[in-house]
C-alpha positions as CSV (number, residue, x, y, z in Angstrom):
1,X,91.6,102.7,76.0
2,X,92.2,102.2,79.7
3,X,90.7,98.4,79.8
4,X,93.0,97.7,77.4
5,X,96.5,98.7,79.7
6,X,97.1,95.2,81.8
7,X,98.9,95.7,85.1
8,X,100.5,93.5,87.6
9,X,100.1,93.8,90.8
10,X,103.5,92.0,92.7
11,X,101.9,91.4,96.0
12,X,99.1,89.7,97.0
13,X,98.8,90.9,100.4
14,X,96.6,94.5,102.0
15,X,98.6,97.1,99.9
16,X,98.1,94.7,96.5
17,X,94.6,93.8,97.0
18,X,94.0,97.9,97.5
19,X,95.8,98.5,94.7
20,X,94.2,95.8,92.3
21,X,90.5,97.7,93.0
22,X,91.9,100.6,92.5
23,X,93.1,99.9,88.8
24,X,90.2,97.6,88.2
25,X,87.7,100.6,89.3
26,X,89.9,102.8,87.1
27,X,89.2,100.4,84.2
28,X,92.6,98.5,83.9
29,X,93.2,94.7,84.3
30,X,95.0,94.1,87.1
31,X,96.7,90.7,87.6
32,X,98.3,89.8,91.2
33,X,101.2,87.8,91.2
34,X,101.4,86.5,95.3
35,X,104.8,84.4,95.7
36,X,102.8,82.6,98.7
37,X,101.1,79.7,98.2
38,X,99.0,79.9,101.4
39,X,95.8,81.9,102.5
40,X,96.1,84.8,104.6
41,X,92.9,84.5,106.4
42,X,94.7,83.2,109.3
43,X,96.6,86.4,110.3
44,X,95.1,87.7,113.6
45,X,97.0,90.5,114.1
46,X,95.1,94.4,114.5
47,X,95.4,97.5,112.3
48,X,94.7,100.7,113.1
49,X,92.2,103.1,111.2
50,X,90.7,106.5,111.1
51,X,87.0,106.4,110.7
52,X,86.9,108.6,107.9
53,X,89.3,106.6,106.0
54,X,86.8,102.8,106.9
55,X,83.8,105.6,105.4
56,X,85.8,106.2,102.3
57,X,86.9,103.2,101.3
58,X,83.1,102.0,101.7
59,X,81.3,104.6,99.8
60,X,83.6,103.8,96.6
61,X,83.5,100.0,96.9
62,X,86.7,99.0,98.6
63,X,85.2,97.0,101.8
64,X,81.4,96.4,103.5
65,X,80.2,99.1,105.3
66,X,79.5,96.2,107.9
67,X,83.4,94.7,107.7
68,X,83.4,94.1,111.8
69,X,85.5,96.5,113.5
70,X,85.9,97.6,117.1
71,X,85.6,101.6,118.0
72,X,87.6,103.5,120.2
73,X,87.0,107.3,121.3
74,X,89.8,107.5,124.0
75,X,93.6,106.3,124.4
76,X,94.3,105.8,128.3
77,X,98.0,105.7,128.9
78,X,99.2,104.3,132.1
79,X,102.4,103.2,134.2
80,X,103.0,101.4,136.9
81,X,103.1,102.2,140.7
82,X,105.5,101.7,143.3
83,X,103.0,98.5,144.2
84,X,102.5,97.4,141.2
85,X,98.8,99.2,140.7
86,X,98.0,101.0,137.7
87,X,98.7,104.9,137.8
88,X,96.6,106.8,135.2
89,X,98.6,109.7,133.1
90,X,96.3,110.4,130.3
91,X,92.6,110.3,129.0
92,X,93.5,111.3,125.5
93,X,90.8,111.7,123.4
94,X,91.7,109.7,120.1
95,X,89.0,108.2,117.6
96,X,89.9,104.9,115.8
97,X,88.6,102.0,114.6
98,X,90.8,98.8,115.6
99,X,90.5,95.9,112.4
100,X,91.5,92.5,112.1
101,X,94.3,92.2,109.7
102,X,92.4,89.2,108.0
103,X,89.3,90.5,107.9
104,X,90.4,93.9,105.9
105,X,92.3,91.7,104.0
106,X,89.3,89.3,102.8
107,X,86.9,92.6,101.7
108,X,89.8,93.6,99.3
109,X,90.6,89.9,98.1
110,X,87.2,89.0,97.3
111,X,86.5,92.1,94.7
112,X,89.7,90.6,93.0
113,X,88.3,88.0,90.0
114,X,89.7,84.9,91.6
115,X,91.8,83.9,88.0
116,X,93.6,87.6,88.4
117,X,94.9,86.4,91.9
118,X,97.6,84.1,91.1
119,X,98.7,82.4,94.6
120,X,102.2,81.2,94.6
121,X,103.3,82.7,91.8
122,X,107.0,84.5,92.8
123,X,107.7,87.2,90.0
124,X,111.7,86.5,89.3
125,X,112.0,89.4,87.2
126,X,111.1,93.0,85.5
127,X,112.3,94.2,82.2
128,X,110.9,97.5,81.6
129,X,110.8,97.1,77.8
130,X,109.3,99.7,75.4
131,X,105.8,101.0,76.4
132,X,105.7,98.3,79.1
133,X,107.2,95.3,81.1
134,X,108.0,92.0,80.8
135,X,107.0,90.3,84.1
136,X,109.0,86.7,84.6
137,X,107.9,84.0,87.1
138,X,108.5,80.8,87.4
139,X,107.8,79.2,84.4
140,X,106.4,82.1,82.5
141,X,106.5,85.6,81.0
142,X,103.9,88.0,80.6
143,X,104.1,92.0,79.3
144,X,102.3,94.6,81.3
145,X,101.6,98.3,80.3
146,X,101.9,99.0,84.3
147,X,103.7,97.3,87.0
148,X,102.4,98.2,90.7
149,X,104.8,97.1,93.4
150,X,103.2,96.0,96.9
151,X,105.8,93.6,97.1
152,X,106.7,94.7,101.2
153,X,110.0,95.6,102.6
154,X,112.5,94.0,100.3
155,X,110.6,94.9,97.0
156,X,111.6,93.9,94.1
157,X,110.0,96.9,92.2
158,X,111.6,99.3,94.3
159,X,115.3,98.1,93.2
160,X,113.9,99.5,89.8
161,X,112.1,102.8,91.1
162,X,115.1,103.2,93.6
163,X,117.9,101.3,93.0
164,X,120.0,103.5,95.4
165,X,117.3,103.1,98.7
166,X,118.3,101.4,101.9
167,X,116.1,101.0,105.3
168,X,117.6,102.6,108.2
169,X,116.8,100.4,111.6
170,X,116.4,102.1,114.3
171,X,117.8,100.5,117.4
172,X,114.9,98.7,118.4
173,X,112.2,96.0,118.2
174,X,108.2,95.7,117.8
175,X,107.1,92.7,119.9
176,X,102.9,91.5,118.4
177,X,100.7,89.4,119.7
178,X,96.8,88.6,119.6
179,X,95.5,86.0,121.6
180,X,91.8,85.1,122.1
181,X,90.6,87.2,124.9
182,X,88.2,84.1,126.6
183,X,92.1,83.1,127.4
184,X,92.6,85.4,130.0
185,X,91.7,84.8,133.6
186,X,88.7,87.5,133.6
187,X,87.9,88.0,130.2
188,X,84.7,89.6,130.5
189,X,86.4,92.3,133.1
190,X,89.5,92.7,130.6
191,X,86.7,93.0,127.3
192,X,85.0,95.8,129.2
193,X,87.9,97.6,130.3
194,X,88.5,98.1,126.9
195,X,85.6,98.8,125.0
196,X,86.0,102.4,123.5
197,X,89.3,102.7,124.4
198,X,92.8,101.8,123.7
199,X,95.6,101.5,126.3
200,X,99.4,102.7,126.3
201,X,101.3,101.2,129.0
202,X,104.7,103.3,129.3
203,X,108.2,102.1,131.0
204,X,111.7,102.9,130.9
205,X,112.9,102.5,127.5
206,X,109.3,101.7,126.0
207,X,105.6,101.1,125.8
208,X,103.1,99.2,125.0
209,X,100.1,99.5,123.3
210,X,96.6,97.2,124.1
211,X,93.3,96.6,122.1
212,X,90.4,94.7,120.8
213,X,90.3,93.7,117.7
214,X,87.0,91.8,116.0
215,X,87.5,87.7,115.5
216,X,87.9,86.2,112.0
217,X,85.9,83.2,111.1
218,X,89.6,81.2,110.5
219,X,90.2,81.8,114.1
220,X,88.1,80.4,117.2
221,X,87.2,82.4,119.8
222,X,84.6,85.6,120.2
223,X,87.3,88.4,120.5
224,X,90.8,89.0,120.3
225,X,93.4,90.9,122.6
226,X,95.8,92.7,120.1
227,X,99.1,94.1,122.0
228,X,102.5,96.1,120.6
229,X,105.3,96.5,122.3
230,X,108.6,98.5,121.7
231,X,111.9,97.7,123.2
232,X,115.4,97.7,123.1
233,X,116.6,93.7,122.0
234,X,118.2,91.6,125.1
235,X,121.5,91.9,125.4
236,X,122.3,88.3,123.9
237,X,120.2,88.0,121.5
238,X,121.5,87.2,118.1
239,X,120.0,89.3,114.7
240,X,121.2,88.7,111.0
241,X,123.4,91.3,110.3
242,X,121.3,92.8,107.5
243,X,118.3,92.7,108.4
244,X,118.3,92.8,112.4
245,X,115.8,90.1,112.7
246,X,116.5,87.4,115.2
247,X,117.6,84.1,114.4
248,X,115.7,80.9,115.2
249,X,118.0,80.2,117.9
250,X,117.3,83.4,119.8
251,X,113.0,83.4,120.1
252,X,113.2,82.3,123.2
253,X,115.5,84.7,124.6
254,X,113.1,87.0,122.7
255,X,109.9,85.9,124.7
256,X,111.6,85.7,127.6
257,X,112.8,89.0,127.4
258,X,109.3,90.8,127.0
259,X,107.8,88.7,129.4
260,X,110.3,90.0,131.6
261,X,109.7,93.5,130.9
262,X,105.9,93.1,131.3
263,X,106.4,91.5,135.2
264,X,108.7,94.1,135.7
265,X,107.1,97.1,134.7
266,X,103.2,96.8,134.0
267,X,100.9,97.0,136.5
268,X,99.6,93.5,138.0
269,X,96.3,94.0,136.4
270,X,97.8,94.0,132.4
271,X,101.0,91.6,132.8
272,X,99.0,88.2,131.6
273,X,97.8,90.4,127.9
274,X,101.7,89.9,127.4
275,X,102.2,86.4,129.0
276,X,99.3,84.3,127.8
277,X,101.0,84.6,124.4
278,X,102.9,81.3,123.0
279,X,105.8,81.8,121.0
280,X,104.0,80.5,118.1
281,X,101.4,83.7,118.5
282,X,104.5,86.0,118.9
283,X,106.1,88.0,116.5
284,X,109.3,90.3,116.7
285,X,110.2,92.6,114.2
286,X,113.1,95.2,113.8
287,X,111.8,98.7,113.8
288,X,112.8,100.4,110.7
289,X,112.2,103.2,108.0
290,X,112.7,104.6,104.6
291,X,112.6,107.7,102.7
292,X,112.6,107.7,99.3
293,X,112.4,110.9,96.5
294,X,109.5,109.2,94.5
295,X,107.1,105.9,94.6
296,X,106.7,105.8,90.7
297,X,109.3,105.5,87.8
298,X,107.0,104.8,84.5
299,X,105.6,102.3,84.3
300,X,106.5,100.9,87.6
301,X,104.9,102.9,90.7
302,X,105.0,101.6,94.5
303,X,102.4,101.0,97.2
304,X,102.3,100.2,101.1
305,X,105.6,99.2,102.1
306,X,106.8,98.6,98.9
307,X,107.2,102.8,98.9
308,X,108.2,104.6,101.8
309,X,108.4,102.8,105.5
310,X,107.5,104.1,108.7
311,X,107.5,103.1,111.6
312,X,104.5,101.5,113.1
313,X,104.1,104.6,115.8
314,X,102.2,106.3,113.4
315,X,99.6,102.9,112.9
316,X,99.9,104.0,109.3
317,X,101.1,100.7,108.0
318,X,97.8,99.6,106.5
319,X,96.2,103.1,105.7
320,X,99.2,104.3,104.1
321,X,98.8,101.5,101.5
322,X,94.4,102.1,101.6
323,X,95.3,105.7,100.5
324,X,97.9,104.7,98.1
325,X,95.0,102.9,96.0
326,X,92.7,106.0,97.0
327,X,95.1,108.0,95.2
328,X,96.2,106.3,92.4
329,X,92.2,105.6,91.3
330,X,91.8,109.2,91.4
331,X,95.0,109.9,89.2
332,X,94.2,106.7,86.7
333,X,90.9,108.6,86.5
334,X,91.6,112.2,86.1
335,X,92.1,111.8,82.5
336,X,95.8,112.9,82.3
337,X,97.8,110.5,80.5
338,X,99.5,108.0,82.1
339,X,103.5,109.0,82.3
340,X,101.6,112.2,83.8
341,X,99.3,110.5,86.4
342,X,102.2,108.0,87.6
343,X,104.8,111.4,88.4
344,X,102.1,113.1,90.5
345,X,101.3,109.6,92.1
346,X,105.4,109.4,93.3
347,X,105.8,113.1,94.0
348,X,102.5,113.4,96.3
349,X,102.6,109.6,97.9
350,X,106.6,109.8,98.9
351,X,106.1,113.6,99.9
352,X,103.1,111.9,102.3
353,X,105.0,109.3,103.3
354,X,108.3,110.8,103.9
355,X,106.3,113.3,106.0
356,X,105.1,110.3,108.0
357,X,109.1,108.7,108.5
358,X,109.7,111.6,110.5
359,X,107.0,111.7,112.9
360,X,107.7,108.4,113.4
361,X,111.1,108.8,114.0
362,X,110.1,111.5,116.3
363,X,107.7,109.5,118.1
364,X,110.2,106.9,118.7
365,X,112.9,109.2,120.1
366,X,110.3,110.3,122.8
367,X,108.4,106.7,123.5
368,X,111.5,104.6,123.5
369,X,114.9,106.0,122.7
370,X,114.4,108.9,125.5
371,X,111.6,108.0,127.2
372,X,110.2,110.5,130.3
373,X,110.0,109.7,134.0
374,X,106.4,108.2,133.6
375,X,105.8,108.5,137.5
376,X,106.2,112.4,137.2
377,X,103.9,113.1,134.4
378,X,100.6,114.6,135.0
379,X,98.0,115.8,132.3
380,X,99.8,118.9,131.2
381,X,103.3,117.1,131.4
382,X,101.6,114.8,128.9
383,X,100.2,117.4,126.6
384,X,102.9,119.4,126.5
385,X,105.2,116.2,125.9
386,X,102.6,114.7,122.8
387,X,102.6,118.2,121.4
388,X,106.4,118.3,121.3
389,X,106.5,115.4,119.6
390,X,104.4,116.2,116.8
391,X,105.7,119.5,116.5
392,X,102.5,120.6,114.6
393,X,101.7,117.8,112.8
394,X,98.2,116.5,112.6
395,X,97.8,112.9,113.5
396,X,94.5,110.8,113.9
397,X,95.5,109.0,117.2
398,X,96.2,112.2,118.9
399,X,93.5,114.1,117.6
400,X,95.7,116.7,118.2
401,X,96.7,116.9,122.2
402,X,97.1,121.1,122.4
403,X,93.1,121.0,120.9
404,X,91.8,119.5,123.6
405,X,90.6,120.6,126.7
């Protein structure tokens, strides 16, 4: 009997909360082992969603219809003059929904009992043992019949799926902020600039990315401005070897560096969205990705970033791990049995992801690696440029370019 299989859930944060539902709805009992002991209610920064995906995850109980999100029908991409005033490429039609991280978060933590969410409880150990696995932390031991990785980059699980799997960085860095919008000098102009629309500000060797996102009740303030940006690192800066995140010693240089960029190449109008941030609202991260030839190994099986990695072009960070738990319901569900349901799970969710690494990858070459003379592009330039990108692929931000008209 399903009710009877306990899982653990290594992961406490989006991806594990999805996939806790998602066994619990399929009749397991899912326990989540999160290795922090802190809330995550005060993470401010946006996610990006299709609306049919929000729709979905309503309709079978994941989230509130009426979770607070902001909607936006059209992505405006812009570069700078020779003055320093904005020059409009694009109105490309794309319809998202823009989320608070914490707020997504909270819908799927509070359909997880509170004494199956065990907050700083760091799982040590897996030992895949019979029919099941023996799950160590600190302290304690505990067998599972099912084991569901959303343990992020450097996943534990994922050393057991896919012992042999390395990320590949790509050369560059993702720069985050979100600050309160009542911060900037004319919020109310700012707010209605973009309401229903997202921006992509291009430049030599980049772009970012500008949007709304709704306010959490852990964080003051009405409204938040959510930004991205993509760059080379400074010359100077110093990274771990590894894992090509900067040092302590190098955040300033890190700040400075996109502040510089933003002075240099956005138009007056947007350069305060990047400097009103602190340092301590600032976030740099390498850019990387990962392929991977399955996301499940019975009885262990892999969700969000725990499986394949993309990059964050394709904003498919959060709703690759909302359809992870969309999927796997479905297949705890369809009444196959359960070595059956976890090999379609890994074949279909790392086919789906790997799919994803590559537009990433592609999106990246053209948007930072080699990017165009922005001051040269019209409207066709541009939709002849997005389609080349994608190549055919069907993406939700782009809606896609050669369809429209």
């Amino acid at each position: 009997m399903a009710g009877s299989l306990r899982t653990a859930v290594v992961g406490g944060s989006i991806a594990g909360c999805a996939a806790a539902v998602a066994v619990g709805l399929a009749g397991y009992e899912p326990t989540v082992y999160e290795r922090s002991a802190g809330e995550f209610a005060e993470r401010g920064f946006g996610i990006v969603m299709p609306p049919a995906i929000r729709d979905q995850l309503a309709a079978r109980g994941y989230l509130d219809a009426s979770m607070p999100v902001c909607r936006a029908t059209e992505r405006l991409w812009l570069a700078r003059d020779p003055f320093g005033g904005i020059r409009e490429l694009w109105h490309q039609r794309s319809q998202v929904l823009t989320c608070n991280w914490a707020l997504l978060w909270q819908q799927l933590r509070s359909r997880v009992p509170d004494d199956k969410y065990r907050r700083g409880s760091e799982v040590t150990a897996l030992r895949p043992e019979g029919a099941g696995v023996l799950v160590r932390t600190t302290g304690c031991e505990e067998r599972h019949a099912l084991v569901v990785g959303a343990d992020g980059y450097h996943s534990l699980v994922r050393k057991l799926v896919a012992p042999a799997s390395r990320l590949q960085y790509a050369g560059y860095s993702l720069w985050r902020a979100s600050v309160p919008l009542d911060r900037l000098t004319d919020a109310k102009r700012t707010e209605e600039d973009l309401t229903g629309r997202y921006l992509t500000i291009g430049f030599p060797g980049g772009h970012a990315i500008l949007y709304l996102v709704p306010q959490s009740a852990a964080l003051p303030g009405r409204t938040r401005l959510n930004w991205a940006l993509y760059a080379a690192p400074p010359a100077g800066a110093d990274f771990d070897a590894e894992l090509h995140y900067p040092t302590g010693r190098t955040t300033g240089i890190m700040r400075d560096h996109v502040h510089a960029l933003a002075r240099e190449f956005f138009p007056d109008r947007w350069q305060e969205a990047i400097l009103v941030a602190d340092e301590q609202e600032m976030a740099v991260q390498p850019v990387r990705d990962l392929t991977l030839a399955t996301t499940a190994a019975y009885p262990l099986l892999l969700a969000g970033d725990a499986g394949t990695i993309t990059r964050p072009h394709t904003a498919s960070g959060a709703v690759k791990a909302l359809e992870d738990a969309l999927l796997l319901e479905d297949l705890l569900t369809s009444g196959l049995p359960l070595t059956e349901a976890l090999r379609s799970y890994g074949t279909l969710r790392a086919n789906a992801g790997n799919l994803l690494v590559e537009v990433g990858r592609a999106i990246g070459r053209d948007q930072v690696e080699s990017t165009p003379y922005w001051h040269e592009m019209t409207v066709e330039r541009m939709e002849e440029w997005a389609n080349g990108t994608l190549d055919g692929y069907v993406h939700y931000l782009y809606e896609n370019a050669s369809e429209q008209t």
